[in-house]
TIVO-2410 file (N, C-alpha, C; in nm, 3 decimals):
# residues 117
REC num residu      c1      c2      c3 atome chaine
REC   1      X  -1.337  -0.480   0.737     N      A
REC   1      X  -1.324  -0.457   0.595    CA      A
REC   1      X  -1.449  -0.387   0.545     C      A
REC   2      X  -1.428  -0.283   0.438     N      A
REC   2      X  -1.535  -0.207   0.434    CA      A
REC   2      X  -1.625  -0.326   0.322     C      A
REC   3      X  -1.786  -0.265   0.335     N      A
REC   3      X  -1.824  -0.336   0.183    CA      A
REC   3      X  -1.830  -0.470   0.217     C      A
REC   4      X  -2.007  -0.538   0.119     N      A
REC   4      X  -1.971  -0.666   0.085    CA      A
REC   4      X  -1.924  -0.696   0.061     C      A
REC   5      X  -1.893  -0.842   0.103     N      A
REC   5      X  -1.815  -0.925  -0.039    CA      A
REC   5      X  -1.847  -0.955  -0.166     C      A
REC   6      X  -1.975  -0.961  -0.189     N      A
REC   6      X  -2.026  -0.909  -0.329    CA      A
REC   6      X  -2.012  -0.790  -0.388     C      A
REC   7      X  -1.968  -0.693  -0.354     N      A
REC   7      X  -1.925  -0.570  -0.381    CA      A
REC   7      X  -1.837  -0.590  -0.447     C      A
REC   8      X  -1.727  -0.681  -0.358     N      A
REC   8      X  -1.583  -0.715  -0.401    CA      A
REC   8      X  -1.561  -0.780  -0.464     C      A
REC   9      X  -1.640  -0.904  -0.490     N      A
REC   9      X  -1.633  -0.968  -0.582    CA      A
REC   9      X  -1.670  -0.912  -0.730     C      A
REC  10      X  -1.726  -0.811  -0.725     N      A
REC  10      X  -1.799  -0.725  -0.823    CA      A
REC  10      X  -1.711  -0.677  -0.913     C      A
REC  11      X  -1.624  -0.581  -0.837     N      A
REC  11      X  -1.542  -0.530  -0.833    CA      A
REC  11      X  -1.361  -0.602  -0.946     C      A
REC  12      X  -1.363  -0.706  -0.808     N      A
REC  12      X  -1.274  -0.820  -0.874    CA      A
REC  12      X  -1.260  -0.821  -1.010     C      A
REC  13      X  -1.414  -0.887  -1.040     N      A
REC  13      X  -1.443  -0.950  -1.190    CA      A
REC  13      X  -1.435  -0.796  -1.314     C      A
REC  14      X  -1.435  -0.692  -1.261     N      A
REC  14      X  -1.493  -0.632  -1.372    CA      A
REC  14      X  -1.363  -0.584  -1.370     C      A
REC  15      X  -1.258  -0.572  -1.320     N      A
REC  15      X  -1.122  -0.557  -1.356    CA      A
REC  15      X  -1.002  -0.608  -1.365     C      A
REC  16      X  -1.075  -0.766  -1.371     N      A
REC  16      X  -1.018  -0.889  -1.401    CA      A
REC  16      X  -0.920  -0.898  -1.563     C      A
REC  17      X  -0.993  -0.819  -1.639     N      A
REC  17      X  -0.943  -0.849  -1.756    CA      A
REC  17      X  -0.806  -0.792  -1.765     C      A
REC  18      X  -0.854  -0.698  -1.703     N      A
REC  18      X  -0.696  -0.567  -1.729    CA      A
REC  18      X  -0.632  -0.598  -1.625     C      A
REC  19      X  -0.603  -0.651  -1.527     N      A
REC  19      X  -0.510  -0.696  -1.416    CA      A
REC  19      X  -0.424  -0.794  -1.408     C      A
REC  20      X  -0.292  -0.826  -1.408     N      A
REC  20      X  -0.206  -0.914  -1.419    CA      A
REC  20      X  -0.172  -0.941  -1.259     C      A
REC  21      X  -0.186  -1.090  -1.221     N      A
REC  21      X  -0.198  -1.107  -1.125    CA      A
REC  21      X  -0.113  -1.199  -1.053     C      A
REC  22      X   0.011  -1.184  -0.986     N      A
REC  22      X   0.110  -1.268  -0.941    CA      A
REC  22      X   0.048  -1.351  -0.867     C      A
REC  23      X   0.061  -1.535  -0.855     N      A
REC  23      X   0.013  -1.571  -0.802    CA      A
REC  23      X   0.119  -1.702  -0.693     C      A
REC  24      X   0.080  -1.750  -0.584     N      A
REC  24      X   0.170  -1.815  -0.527    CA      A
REC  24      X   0.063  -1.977  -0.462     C      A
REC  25      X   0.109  -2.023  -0.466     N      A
REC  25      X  -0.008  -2.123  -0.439    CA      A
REC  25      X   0.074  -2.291  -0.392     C      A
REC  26      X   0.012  -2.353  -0.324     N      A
REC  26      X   0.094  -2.511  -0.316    CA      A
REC  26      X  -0.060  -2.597  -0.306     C      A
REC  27      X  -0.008  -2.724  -0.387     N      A
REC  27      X  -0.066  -2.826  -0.420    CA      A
REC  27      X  -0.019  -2.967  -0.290     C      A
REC  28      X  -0.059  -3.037  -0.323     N      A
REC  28      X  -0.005  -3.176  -0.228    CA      A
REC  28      X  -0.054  -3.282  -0.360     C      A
REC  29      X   0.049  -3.407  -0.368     N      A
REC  29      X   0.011  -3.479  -0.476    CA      A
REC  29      X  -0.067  -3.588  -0.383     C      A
REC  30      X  -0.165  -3.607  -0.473     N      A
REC  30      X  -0.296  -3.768  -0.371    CA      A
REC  30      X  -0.238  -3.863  -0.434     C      A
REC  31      X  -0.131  -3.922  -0.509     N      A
REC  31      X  -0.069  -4.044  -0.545    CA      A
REC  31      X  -0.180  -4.094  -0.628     C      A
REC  32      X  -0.198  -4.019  -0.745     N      A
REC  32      X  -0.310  -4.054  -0.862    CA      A
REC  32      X  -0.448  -4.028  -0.793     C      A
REC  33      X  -0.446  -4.068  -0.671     N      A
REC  33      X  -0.671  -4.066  -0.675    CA      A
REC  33      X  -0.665  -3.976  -0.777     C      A
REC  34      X  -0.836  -4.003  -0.784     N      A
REC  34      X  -0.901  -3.877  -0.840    CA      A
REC  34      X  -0.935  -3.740  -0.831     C      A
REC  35      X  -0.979  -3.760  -0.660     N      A
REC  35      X  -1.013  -3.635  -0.621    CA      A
REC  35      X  -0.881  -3.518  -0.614     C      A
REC  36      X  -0.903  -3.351  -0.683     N      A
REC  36      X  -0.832  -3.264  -0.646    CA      A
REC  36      X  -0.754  -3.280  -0.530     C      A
REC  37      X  -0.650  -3.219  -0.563     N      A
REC  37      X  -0.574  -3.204  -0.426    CA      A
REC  37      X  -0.611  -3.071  -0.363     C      A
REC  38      X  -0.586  -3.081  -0.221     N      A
REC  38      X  -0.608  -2.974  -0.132    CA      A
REC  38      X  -0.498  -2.842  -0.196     C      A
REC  39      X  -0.537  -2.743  -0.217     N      A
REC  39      X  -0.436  -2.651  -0.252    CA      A
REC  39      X  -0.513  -2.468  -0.120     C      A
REC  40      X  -0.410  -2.380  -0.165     N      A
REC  40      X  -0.403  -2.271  -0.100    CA      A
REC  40      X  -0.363  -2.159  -0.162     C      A
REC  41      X  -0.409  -2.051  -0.177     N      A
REC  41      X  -0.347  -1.931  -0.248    CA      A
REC  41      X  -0.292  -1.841  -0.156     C      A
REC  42      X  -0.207  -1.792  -0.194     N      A
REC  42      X  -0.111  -1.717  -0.088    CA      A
REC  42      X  -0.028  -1.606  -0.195     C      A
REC  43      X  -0.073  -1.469  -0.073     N      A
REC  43      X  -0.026  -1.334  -0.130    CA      A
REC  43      X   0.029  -1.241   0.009     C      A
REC  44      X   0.130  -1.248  -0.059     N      A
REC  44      X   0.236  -1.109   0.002    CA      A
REC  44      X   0.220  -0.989  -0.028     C      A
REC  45      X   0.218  -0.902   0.091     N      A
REC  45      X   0.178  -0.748   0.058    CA      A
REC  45      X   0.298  -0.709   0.134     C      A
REC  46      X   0.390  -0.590   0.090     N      A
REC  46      X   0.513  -0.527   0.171    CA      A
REC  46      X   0.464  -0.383   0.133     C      A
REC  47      X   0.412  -0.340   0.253     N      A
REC  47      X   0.386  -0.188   0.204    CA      A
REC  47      X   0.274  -0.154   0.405     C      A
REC  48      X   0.271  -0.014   0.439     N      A
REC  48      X   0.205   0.015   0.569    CA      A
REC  48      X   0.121   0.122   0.504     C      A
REC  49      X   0.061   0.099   0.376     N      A
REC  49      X  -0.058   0.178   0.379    CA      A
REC  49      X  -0.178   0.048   0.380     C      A
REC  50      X  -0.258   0.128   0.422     N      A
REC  50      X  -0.400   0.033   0.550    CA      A
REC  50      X  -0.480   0.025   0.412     C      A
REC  51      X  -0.521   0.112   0.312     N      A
REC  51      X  -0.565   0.090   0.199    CA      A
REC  51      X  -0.532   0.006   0.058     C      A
REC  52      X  -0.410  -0.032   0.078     N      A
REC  52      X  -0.321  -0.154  -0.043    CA      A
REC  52      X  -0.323  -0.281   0.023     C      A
REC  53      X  -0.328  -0.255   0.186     N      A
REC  53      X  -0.362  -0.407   0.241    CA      A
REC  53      X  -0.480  -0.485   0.255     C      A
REC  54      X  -0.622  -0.383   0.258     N      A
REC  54      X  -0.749  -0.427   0.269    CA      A
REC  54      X  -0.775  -0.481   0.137     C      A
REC  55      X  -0.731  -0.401   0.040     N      A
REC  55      X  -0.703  -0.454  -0.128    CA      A
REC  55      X  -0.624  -0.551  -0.145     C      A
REC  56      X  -0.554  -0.608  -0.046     N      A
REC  56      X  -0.527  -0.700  -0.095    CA      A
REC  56      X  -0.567  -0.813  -0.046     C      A
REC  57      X  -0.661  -0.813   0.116     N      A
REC  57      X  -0.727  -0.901   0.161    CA      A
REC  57      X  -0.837  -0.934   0.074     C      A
REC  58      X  -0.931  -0.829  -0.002     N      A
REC  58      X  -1.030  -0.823  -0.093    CA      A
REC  58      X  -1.015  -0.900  -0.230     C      A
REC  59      X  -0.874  -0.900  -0.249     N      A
REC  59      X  -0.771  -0.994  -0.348    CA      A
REC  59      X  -0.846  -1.140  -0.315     C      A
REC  60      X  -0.738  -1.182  -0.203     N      A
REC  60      X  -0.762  -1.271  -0.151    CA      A
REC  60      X  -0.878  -1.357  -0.144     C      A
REC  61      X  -1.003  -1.267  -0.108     N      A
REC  61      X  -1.122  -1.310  -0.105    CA      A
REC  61      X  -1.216  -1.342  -0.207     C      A
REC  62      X  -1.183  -1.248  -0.316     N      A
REC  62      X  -1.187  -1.271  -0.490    CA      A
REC  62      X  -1.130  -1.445  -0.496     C      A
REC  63      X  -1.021  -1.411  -0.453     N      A
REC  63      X  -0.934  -1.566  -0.537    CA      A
REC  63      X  -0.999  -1.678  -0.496     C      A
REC  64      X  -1.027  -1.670  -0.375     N      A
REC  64      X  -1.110  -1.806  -0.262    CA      A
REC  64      X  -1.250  -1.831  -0.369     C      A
REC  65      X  -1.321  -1.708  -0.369     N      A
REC  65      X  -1.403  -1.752  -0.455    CA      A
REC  65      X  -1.398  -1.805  -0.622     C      A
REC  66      X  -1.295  -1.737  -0.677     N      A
REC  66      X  -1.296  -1.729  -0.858    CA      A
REC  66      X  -1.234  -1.896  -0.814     C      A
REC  67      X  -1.182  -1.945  -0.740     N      A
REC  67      X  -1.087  -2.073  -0.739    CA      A
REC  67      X  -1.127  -2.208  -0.638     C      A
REC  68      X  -1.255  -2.170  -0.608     N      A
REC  68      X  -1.340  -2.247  -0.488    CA      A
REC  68      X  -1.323  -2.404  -0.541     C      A
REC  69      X  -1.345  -2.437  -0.660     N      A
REC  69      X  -1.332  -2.592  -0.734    CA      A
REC  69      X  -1.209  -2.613  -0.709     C      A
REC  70      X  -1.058  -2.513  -0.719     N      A
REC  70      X  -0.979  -2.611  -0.705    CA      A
REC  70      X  -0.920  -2.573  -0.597     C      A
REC  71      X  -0.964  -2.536  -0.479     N      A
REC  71      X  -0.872  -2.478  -0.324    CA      A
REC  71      X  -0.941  -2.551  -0.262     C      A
REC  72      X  -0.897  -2.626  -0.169     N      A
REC  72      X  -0.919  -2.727  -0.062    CA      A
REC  72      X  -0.887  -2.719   0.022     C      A
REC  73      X  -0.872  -2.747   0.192     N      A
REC  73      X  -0.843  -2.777   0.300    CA      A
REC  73      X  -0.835  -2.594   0.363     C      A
REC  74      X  -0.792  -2.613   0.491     N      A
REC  74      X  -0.823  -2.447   0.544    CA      A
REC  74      X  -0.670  -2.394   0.559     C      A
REC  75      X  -0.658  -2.295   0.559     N      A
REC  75      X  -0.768  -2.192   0.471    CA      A
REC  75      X  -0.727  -2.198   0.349     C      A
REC  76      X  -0.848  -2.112   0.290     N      A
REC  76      X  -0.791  -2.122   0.108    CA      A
REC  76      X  -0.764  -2.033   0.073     C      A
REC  77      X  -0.710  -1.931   0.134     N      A
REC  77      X  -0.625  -1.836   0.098    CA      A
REC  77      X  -0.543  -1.734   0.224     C      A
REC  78      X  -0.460  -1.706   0.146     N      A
REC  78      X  -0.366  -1.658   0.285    CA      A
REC  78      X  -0.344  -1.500   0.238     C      A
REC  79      X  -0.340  -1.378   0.312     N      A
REC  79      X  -0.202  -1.330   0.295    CA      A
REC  79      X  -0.114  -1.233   0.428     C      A
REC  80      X  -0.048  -1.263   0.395     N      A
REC  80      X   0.111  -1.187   0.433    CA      A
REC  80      X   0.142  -1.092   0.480     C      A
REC  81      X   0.104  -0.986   0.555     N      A
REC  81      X   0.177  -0.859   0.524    CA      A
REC  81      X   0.304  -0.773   0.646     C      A
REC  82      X   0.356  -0.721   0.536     N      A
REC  82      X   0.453  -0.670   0.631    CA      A
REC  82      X   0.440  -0.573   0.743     C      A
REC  83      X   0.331  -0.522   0.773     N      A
REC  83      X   0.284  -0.447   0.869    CA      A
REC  83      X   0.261  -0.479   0.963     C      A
REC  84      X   0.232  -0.479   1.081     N      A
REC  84      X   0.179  -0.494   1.233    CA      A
REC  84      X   0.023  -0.504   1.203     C      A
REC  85      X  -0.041  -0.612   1.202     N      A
REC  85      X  -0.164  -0.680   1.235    CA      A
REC  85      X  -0.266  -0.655   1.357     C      A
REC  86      X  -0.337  -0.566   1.435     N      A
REC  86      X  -0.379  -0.587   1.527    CA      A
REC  86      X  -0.477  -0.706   1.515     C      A
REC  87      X  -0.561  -0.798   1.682     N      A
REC  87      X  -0.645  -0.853   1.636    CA      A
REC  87      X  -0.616  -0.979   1.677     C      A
REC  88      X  -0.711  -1.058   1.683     N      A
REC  88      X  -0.722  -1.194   1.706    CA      A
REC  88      X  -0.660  -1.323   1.579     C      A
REC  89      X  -0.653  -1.461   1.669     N      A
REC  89      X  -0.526  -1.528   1.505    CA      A
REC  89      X  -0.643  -1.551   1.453     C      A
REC  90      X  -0.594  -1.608   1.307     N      A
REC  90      X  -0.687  -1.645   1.240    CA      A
REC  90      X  -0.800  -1.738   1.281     C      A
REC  91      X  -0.923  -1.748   1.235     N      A
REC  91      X  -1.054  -1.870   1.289    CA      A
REC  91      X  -1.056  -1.964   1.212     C      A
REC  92      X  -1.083  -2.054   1.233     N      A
REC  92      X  -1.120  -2.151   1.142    CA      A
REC  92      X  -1.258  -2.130   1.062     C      A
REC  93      X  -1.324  -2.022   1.112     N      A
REC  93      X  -1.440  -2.013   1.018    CA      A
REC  93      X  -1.419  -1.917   0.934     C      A
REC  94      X  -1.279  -1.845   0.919     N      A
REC  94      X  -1.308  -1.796   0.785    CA      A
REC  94      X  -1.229  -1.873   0.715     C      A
REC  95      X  -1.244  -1.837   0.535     N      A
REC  95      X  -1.183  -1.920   0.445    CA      A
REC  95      X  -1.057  -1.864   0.401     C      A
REC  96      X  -1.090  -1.697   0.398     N      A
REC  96      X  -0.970  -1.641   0.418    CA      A
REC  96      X  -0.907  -1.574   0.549     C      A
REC  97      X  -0.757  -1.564   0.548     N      A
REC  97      X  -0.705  -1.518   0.662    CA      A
REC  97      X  -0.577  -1.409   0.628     C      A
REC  98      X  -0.531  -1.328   0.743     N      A
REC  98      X  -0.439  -1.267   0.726    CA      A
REC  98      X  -0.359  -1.276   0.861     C      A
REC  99      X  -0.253  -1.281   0.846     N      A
REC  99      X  -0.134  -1.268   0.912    CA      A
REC  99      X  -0.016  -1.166   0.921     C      A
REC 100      X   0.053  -1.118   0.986     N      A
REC 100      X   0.171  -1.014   0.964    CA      A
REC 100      X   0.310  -1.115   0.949     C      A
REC 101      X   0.408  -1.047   0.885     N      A
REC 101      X   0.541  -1.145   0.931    CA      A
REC 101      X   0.562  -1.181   1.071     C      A
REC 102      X   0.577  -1.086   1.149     N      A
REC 102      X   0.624  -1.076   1.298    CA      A
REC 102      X   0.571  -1.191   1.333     C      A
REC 103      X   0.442  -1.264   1.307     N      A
REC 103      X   0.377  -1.375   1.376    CA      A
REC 103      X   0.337  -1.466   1.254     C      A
REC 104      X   0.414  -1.468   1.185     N      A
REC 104      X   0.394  -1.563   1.061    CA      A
REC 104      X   0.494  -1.706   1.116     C      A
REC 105      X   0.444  -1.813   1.083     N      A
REC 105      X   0.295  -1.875   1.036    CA      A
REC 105      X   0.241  -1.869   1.148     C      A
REC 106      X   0.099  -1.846   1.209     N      A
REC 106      X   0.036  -1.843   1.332    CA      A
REC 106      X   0.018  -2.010   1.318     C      A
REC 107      X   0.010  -2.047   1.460     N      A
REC 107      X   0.016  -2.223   1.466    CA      A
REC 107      X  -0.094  -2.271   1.403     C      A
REC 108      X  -0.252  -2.262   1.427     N      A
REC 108      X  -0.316  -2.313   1.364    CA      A
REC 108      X  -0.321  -2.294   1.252     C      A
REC 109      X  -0.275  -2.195   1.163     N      A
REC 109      X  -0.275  -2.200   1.000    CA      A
REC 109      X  -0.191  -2.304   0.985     C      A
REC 110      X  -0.065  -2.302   1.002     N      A
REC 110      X  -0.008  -2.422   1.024    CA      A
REC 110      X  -0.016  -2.553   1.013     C      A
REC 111      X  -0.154  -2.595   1.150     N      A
REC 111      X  -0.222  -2.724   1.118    CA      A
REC 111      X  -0.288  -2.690   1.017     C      A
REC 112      X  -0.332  -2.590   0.976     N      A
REC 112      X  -0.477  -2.652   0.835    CA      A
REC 112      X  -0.403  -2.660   0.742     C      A
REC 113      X  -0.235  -2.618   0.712     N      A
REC 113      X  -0.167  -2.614   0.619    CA      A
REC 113      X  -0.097  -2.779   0.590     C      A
REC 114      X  -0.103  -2.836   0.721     N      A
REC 114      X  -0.014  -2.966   0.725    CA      A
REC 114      X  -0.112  -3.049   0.742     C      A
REC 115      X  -0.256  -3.029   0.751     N      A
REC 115      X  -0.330  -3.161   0.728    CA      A
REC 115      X  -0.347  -3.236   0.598     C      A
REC 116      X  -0.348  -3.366   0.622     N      A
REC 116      X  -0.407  -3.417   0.510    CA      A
REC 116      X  -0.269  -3.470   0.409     C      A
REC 117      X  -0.155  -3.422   0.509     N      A
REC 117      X  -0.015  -3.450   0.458    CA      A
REC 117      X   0.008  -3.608   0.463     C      A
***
């Protein structure tokens, strides 16, 4: 991905105002505790230009951060795309990840998606 992520985050925020932003996300209920529930943001991209998908990983990486208080468990953000993915599955050390359909859900997103269930 080209560019910091401070770049992107830069970026993000300063065209935050004017951007309407579909969002998809799941919660898990903790049966009242207190603490937040683990949640995840998740974005679909259907399109094979290499430049609307890095934008939208850069999305992604915006959201992890603007939403860090209330996204929990791994990863905290996902997305989607309909294109062919080269590349290794997702790590557990990043916070965000990407996937293609063809190999959607990769297994370990999976587990970080079903822990804590």
């Amino acid at each position: 991905m080209p560019g910091p992520p401070e770049s992107t985050l830069a970026a993000g925020f300063a065209r935050q105002s004017a951007t309407l932003r579909a969002r998809s996300g799941r919660t898990r209920d903790r049966g009242g505790r207190a603490a937040p529930p683990p949640a995840q943001d998740g974005k679909a991209k259907l399109s094979e230009d290499t430049g609307y998908l890095v934008g939208g990983y850069q999305e992604a990486m915006l959201y992890a951060a603007e939403y860090a208080g209330e996204l929990g468990g791994w990863p905290r953000a996902i997305l989607v795309v309909s294109s062919a993915l080269p590349g290794a599955a997702p790590s557990r050390e990043d916070e965000v990840v990407a996937a293609d359909w063809a190999r959607w859900v990769p297994e370990e997103v999976l587990d970080g998606l079903l822990e804590g269930l």
